[in-house]
N, C-alpha and C positions, 0 to 999 in steps of 0.2 A: 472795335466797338460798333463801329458804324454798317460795318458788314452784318455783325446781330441783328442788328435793327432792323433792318430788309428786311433779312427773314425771316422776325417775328412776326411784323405786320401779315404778313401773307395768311389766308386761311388756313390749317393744317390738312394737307390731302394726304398725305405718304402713308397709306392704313397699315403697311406692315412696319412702319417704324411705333403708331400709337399702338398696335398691337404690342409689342417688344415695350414699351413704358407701360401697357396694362399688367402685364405678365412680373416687371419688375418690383413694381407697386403693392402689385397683390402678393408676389413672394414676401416681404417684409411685411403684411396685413397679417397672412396665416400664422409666421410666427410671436406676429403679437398674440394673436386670440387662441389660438395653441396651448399658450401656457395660460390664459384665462378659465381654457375650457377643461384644461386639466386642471387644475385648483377646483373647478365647481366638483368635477366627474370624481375625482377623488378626495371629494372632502370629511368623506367618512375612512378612511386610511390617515388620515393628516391626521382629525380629532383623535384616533387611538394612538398614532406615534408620537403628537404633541402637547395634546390636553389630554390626558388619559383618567378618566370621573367614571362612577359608576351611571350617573346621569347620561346617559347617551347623546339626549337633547341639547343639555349646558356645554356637552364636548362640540356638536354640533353648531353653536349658537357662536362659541368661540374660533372658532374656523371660520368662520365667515362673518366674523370681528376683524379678522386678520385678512380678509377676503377685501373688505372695505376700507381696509388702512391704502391699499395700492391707489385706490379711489379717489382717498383725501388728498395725497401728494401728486396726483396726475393733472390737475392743473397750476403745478406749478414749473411739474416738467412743462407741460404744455404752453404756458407762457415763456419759458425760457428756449426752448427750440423753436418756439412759433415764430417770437423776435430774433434767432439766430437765421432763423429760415428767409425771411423779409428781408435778413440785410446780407447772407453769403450765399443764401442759393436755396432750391428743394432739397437737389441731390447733393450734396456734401450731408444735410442731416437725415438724411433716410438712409444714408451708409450706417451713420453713427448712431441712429436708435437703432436700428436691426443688430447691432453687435451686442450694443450694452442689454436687449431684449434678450437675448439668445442665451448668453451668459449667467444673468440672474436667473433665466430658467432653469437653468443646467443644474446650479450652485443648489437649490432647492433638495435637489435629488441626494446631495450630498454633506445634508445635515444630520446629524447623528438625531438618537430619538430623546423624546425628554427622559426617558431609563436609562440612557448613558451619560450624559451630563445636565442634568434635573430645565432649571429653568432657563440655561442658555440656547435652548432648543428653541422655545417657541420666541426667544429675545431673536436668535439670528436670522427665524422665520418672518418677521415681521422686518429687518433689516434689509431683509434680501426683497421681502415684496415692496418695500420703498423703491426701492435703484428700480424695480420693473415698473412700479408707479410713473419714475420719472420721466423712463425712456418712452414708456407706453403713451405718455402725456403729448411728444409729437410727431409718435409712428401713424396713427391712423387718418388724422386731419391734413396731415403734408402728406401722406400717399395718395388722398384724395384728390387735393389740390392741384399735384403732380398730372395726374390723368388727367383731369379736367382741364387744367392748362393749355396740352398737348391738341384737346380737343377738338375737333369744328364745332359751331355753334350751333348747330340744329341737330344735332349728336353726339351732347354733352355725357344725357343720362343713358346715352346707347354703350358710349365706353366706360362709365364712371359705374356703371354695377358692377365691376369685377372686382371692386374692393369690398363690396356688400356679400358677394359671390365667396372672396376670398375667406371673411370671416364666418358665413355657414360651414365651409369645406374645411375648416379650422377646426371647427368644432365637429363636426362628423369626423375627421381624421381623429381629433381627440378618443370620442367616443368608439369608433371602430377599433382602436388599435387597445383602450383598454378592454371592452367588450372581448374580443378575441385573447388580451394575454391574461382576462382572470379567467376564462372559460380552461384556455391551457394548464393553467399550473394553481387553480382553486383560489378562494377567498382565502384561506389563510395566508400560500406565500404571498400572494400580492399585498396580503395588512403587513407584512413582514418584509419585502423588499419589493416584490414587483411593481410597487406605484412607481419607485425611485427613476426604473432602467427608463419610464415613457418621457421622463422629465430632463433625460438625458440627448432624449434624441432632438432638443433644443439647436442644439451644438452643431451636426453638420445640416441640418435646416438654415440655423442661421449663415452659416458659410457660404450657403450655396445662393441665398437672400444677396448677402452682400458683394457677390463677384458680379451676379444680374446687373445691381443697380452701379453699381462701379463701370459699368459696361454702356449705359447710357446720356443721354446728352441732359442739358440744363434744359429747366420750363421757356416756351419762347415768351408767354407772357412775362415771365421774370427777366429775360435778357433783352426785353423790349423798355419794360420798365428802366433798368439799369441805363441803356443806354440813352432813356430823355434826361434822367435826371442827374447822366453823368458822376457816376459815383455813386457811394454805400448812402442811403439814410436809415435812420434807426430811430423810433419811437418808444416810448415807453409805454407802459401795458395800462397807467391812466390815460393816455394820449390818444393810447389807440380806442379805451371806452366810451371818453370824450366825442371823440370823430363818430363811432360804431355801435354806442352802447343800445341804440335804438335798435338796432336789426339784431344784432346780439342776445338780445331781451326775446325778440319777436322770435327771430330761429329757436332759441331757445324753450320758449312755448311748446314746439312740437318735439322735438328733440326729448322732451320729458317723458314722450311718448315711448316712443322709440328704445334710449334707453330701461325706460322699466319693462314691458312688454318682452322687451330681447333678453333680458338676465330672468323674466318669470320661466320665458320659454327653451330658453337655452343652460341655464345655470339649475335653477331650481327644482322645475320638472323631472328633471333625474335623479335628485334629493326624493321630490314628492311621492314619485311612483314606488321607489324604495322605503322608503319609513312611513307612509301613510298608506297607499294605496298595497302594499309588500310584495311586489315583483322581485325576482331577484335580480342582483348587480349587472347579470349578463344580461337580462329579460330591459330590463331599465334602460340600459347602455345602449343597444340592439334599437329601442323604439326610438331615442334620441338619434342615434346616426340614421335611422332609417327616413326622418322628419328630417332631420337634417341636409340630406342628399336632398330630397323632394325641393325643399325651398333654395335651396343654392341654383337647383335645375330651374330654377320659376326667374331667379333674377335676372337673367340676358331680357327676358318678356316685357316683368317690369320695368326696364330702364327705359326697351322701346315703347311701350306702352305712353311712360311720362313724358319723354318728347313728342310723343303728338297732342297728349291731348291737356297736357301743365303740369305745372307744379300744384298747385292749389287743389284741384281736381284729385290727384293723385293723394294728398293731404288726407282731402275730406274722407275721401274713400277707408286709407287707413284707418280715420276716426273710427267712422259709419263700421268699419267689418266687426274693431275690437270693442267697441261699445255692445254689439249685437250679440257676437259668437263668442267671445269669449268664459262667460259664464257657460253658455249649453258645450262648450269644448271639455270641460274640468268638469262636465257629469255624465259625458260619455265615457271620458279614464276612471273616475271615482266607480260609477254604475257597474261597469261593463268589467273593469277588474283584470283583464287580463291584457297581453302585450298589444295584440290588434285593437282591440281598445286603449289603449296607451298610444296605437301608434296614429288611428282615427284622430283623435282628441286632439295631438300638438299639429296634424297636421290642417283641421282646422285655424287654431290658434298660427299657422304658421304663414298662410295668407296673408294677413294682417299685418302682421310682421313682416314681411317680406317686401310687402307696399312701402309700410314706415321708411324701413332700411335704406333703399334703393332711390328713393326721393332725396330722402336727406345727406346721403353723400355727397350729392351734385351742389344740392343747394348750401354746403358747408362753403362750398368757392364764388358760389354765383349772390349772394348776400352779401361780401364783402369785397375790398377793393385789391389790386395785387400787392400795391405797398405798404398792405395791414394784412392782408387776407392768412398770411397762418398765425401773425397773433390772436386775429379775432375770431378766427374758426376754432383754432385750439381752448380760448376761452370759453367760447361757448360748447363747444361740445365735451371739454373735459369738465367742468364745474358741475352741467345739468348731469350727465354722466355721474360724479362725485357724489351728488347729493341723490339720485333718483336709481342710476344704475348700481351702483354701490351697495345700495341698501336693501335691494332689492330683494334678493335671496335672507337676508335677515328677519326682514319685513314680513317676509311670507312665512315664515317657519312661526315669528311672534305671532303675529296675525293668527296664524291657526291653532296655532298653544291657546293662547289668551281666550277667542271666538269655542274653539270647539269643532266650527265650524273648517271643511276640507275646501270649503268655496271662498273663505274670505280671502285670497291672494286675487280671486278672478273678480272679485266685487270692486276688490282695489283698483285695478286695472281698467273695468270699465267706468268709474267713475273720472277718472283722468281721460280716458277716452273722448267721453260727452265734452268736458270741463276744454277737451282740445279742441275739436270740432268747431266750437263756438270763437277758440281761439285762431285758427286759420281761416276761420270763413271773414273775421272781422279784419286782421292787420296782417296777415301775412298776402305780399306782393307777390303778382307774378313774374316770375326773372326764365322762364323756358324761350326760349331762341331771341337771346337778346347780348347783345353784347357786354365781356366783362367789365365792371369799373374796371381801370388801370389805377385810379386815386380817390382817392376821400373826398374830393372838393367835388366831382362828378355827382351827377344826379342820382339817385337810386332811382330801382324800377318801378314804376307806378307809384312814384313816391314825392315829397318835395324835397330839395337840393338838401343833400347829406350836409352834416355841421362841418364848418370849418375851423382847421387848429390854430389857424393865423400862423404864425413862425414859427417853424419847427427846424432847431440846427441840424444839421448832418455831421456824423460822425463816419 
């Protein structure tokens, strides 16, 4: 134990070892967001195999009902790996969501349609997006964590974009591989079976996820922690809002950002171009992974970017792009009509995003302390997530039902934009090149002394 401790203390120099923990990391990111990004990409395949209405729209509306069920139960996975994660380790549950992730993707593929057995179709669909709900709940926040840990400290956000990285490249992969197998074998077979085979390839993704991190060593920040406080402790998820709820509140602010922004630009968009703008599937597909690659290529920039010049900064910026551009992005695609206008448009909108992203990963670890840090990360980013990212895709298709209007999703978006700006310029700290809390009772950054829980037993 005492040999841990050494060598947590020490800076992290070893780049080819944090490399080797980026690469782990982000292998179990991609097949979270994988199966995310195929639920949005083929959410009109799902509506005909399991809401089948002559309503196109109410089939659609219902998809992405079931889109935001995984939403509701992911903070609860996320509270419960977050607290398993605090008290046995990163890497013992970043093995264990990348399985249970992998799996319920898979299971997806091999639900019969609701013409074969009526309404146990979209009952096992919504079963199955639960289990992904929960594992999803502490895949993203502990992979984060994990890198950032591994660390040095003035090159937090330089290695902790490859989980931001990992989740564009998730979705381009989504988008690329259907793109390509409807163009192969038409929209029919793929309403007909081709969605299923993409939702299968889960399975040796997730395999190959779980030998990576199997392969690697514990956080030193966690084995430093362990070793002061000699032995397991374990908090409960009011304990730890007690100690955190302030930062949690505040990260949370932007994070509302982030997630709606990322499901308008990544989820919906390829909905949008298709039934609104009427690009076809391949045309749609095609501009999403094309946007997609661009802003995955942008995140190694931004991460260096945010270690020189903050967190705050980088914040505002996000605010400042999506407040601005994002309206004049969705009347370049509307106007323009065709795929390079489609692909102009997200990749404006994709900046902005990309700043969000890439900020907020880092700061998922650097807000909170290591003996809470994946309960209170996971609470905060799967809740705002729940509530903002969830709905997002719903939100917009209602939005423009109701409005008329093909612009109300981008009015939505900027007005939480402005509404955040005002929110990071007032309360949120600067935490870039500063060292992590290890505990709760430690000072936050630019901050007064974090609450104390008084006595908290260990278990």
């Amino acid at each position: 134990m005492q040999q841990e401790a050494t060598v947590a203390t020490s800076e992290p120099t070893d780049t080819s070892h944090i490399k080797k923990v980026m690469m782990g990391s982000a292998a179990g990111t991609v097949v979270e967001w994988f199966d995310f990004a195929l639920f949005g990409y083929m959410a009109v395949y799902i509506a005909q195999n399991f809401f089948p209405t002559e309503d196109k729209m109410a089939g659609l509306l219902a998809t992405f009902a079931v889109f935001l069920v995984s939403f509701i139960v992911r903070p609860i996975g996320g509270i419960y790996f977050g607290k398993l994660g605090d008290r046995v380790g990163r890497k013992k549950i970043l093995a264990l969501t990348v399985l249970l992730m992998s799996g319920s993707t898979a299971a997806i593929g091999l639900i019969p349609t609701y013409e074969s057995i009526g309404i146990w179709a979209p009952v096992l669909l919504i079963i199955i997006r639960c289990i992904q709900g929960l594992s999803a709940g502490g895949e993203y926040t502990g992979a984060t964590i994990y890198t950032v840990e591994h660390s040095p400290m003035k090159k937090r956000n330089s290695y902790a974009w490859a989980m931001s990285a990992a989740t564009y490249f998730a979705f381009a992969l989504a988008a690329g591989i259907s793109a390509g197998l409807v163009a192969i074998i038409g929209p029919e077979a793929m309403g007909a079976w081709g969605w299923r085979t993409i939702f299968l390839l889960a399975v040796p993704m997730g395999v190959v996820a779980f030998f990576i991190r199997d392969h690697l060593s514990e956080s030193p920040e966690f084995q430093q922690m362990r070793a002061e406080k000699k032995g397991q402790v374990s908090y409960t998820a009011s304990q730890v809002y007690k100690a955190e709820g302030r930062n949690i509140v505040k990260l949370g602010g932007f994070v509302v950002l982030y997630a709606l922004s990322f499901y308008i630009f990544s989820t919906y968009m390829n909905t949008f171009l298709r039934t609104v703008i009427g690009l076809s599937p391949a045309q749609s597909l095609t501009a999403s992974m094309v946007a997609l690659l661009f802003v995955t290529a942008l995140t190694p920039i931004a991460g260096i970017i945010s270690d020189k010049i903050g967190r705050r900064k980088m914040m505002q910026f996000a605010a400042i792009w999506h407040a601005l551009f994002t309206i004049p992005a969705y009347m370049v695609v509307s106007n323009g009509a065709t795929l390079e206008a489609a692909i102009a448009g997200m990749l404006i909108i994709g900046i902005g995003q990309v700043a969000a992203s890439v900020v907020a990963a880092t700061l998922l670890s650097e807000m909170f302390p290591t003996d809470m840090r994946y309960t209170a990360s996971s609470m905060c980013y799967n809740i705002t997530f729940a509530i903002f990212g969830g709905t997002a895709p719903y939100l917009a298709i209602w939005l423009t039902a109701q409005t008329g209007s093909y612009l109300a999703p981008a009015f939505y978006v900027t007005v939480v934009a402005v509404l955040c700006f005002f929110w990071v310029t007032v309360l949120m700290p600067e935490t870039a090149n500063k060292p992590l809390r290890r505990y709760h009772t430690e000072p936050e950054p630019d901050a007064k002394p974090a609450v104390s829980l008084g006595k908290v037993s260990a278990s």
